[in-house]
C-alpha positions in Angstrom: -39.9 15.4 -4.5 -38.4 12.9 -6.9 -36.2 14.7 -9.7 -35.7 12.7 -12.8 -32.4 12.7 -14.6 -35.3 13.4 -17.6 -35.3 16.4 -16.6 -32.3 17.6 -14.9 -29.8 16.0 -18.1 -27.2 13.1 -16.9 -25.9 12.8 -13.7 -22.0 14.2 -13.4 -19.2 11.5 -12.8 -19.2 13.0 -9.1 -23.2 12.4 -8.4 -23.0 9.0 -10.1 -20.2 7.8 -7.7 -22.0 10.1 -4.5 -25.2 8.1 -5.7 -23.3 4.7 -5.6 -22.1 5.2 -2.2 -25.7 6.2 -0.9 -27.0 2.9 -2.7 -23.7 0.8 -0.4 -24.3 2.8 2.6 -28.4 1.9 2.2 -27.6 -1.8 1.7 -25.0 -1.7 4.6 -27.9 -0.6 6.9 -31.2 -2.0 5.8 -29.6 -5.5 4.7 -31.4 -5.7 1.2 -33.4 -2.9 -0.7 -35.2 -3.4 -4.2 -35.2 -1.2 -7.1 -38.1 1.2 -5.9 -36.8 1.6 -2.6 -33.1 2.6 -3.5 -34.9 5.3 -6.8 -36.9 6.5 -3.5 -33.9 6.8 -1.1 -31.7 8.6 -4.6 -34.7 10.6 -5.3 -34.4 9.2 -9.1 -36.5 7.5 -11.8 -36.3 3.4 -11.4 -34.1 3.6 -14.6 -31.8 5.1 -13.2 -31.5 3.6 -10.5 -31.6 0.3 -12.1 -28.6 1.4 -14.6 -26.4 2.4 -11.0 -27.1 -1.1 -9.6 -26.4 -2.9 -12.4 -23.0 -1.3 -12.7 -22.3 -2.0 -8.7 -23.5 -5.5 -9.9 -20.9 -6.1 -12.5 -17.7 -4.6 -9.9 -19.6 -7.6 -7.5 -20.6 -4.7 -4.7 -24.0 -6.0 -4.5 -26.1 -8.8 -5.6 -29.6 -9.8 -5.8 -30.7 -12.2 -3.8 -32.1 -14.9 -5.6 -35.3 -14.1 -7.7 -36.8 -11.8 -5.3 -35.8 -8.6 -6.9 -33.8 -7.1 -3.7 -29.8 -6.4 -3.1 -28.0 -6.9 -0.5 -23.6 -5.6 -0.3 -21.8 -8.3 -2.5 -18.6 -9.8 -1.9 -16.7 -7.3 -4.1 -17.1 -5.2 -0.7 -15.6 -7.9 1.5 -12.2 -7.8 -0.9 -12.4 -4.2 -0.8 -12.6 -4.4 3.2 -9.7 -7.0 3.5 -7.5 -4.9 1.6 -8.1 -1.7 4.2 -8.1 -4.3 7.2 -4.5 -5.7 6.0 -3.3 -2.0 5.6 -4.7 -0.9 8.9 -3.0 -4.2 10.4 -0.1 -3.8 8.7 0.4 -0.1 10.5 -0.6 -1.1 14.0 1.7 -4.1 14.3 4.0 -2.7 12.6 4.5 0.3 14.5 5.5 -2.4 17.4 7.7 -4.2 15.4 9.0 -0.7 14.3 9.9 0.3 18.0 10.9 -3.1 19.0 13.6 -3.2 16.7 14.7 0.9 16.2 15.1 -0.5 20.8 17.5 -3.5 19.3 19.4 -1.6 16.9 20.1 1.6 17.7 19.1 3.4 14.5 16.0 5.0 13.1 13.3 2.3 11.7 10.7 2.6 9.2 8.2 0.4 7.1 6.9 1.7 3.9 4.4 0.7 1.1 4.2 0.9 -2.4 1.4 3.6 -3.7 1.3 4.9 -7.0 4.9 4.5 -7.9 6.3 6.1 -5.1 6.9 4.7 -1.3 5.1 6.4 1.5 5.8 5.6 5.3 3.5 4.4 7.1 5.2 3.5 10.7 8.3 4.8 12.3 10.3 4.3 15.7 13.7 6.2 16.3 16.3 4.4 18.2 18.7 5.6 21.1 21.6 6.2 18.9 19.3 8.6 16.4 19.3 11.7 18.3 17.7 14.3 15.6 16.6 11.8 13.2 14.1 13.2 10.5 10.5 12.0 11.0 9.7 9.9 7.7 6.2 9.2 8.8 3.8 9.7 5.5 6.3 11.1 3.8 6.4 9.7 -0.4 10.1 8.7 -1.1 11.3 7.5 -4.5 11.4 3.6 -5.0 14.8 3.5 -7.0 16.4 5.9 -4.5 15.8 4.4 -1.4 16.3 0.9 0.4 12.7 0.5 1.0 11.6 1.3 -2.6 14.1 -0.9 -4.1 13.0 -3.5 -1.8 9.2 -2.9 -3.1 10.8 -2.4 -6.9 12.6 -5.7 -6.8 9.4 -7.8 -5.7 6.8 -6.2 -7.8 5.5 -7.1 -10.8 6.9 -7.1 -14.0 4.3 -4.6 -16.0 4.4 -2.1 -12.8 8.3 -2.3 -12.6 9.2 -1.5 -16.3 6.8 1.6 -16.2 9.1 3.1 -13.5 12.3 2.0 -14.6 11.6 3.3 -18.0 10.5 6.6 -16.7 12.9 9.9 -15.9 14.4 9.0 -12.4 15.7 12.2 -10.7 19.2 11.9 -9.5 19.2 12.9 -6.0 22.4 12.8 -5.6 25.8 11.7 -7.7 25.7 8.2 -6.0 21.8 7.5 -7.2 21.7 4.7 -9.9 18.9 6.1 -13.2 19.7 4.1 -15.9 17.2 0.9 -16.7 19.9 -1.4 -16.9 21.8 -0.7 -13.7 18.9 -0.8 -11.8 17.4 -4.0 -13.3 20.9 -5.5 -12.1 20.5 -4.3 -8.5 17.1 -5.7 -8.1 17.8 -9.0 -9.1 20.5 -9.2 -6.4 18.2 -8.1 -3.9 15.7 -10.6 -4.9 18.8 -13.3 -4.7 20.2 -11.4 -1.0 16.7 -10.8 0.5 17.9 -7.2 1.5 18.2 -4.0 -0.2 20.7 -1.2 0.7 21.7 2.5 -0.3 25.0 4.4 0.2 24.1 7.9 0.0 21.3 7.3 -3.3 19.0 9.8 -1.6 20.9 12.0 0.5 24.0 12.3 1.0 25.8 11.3 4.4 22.6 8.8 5.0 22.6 5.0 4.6 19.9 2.6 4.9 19.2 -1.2 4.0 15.3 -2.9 3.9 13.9 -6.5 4.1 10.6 -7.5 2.7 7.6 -7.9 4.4 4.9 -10.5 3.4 1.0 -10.5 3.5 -0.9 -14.1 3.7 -1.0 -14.6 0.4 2.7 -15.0 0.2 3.6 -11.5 -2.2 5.8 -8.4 -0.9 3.4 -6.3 0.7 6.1 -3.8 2.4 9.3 -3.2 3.3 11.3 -2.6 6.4 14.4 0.4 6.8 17.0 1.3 9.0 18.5 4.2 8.7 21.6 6.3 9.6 24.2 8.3 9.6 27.2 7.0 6.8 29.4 7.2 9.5 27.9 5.1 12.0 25.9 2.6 9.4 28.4 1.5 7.3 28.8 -1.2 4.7 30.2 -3.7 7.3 27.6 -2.5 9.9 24.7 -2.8 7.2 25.3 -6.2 6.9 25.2 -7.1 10.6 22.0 -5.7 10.6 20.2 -8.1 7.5 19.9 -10.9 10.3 17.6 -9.4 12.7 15.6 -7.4 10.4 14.4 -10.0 8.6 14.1 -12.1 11.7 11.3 -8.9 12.8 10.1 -9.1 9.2 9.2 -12.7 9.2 7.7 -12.6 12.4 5.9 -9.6 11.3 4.8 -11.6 8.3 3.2 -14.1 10.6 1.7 -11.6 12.4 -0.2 -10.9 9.0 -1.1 -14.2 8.2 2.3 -15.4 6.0 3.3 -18.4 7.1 6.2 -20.1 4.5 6.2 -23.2 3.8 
């Protein structure tokens, strides 16, 4: 039995957005629905369900299809889908690219996005010289700490970058760079070098340096680590290592659809 929001009072944040997905979900399998068939299928007055579609409308998640009066999914959902394609992509051929190179180099090798001002790892391959090396996989990892943040930090925007710059940054250890200024320097040399690295920011006795990685539409969409031991990676190793990594990165990046011109 149909029960109106009349009488039950307004629907709740959470059973507008569950409602919302039922009308996508609907659409995804009948192709088009009108008004009357999606109240039906919510169980809610045609207001209502009028109101929800017009507000999937606006975001472009549905449409209506000329002047019939039905919807059908709208592009809106194709974007949304391209984004969680080039993720899901960006995992599986990475973690091949990951392994290739972690075989190549020795050391530990790990790619790593940007997600809510943090970096969280998303592939990893350990190489034959990392015996116990840690396992980095989803872990969230500062962006000014690490080589792979810094390498996300540098290339992103300029709104997103000043509100974590201009935030507390913890000091993980006495080497780690906090102040605005000092780390506004280093990113502009790492846009100029192309690489990123960190002597003992994040821990101490661990190295790393990164490379970017770029989607189709030619922006930084991840960024590629190897790590290790200070002892074994040091400075002069480090930069032995820029060359192939961003040799795997770019091919990588074509792999994803950037090809530079």
């Amino acid at each position: 039995m149909r029960n109106s929001d009349e009488a039950k009072g307004a629907a709740s944040p959470v059973q507008s957005v569950d409602r919302a997905i039922n009308v996508l979900e609907l659409l995804a399998r009948s192709g088009e629905a009108g008004i009357t068939e999606i109240a039906d299928e919510l169980g809610v007055h045609k207001s209502t369900a009028s109101r929800l579609v017009a507000a999937l409308e606006a975001r472009n998640l549905v449409e209506q299809l000329g002047e019939r009066g039905k919807y059908a999914i709208g592009f809106g959902i194709v974007r949304l889908a391209g984004a969680a394609t080039g993720r899901m992509d960006l995992a599986r051929l990475g973690t091949q690219t990951c392994q290739s190179l972690a075989d190549s180099l020795g050391e530990t090798v790990n790619i790593a996005v940007a997600d809510g001002g943090i970096a969280i790892n998303i592939s990893q391959a350990v190489g034959t010289a990392s015996v116990a090396a840690q396992n980095w996989t989803g872990r969230r990892t500062p962006l000014h700490a690490t080589s792979s943040g810094k390498v996300l930090l540098a290339f992103m925007n300029g709104g997103e970058r000043r509100k974590v710059l201009h935030r507390r940054l913890e000091e993980f250890t006495p080497r780690t760079l906090t102040t605005p200024d000092e780390l506004t320097a280093e990113l502009e040399r790492i846009v100029d070098d192309g690489y990123a690295a960190c002597f003992e920011e994040f821990e101490l006795g661990l190295h790393a340096v990164a490379v970017p990685i770029y989607g189709n539409g030619g922006e930084v969409i991840a960024a590629m680590s190897a790590s290790g031991p200070s002892y074994r990676l040091s400075r002069q190793r480090i930069r032995q290592l820029v060359r192939p990594m961003t040799a795997a990165a770019a091919e990588l990046s074509g792999q994803l659809g950037h090809f530079p011109g």
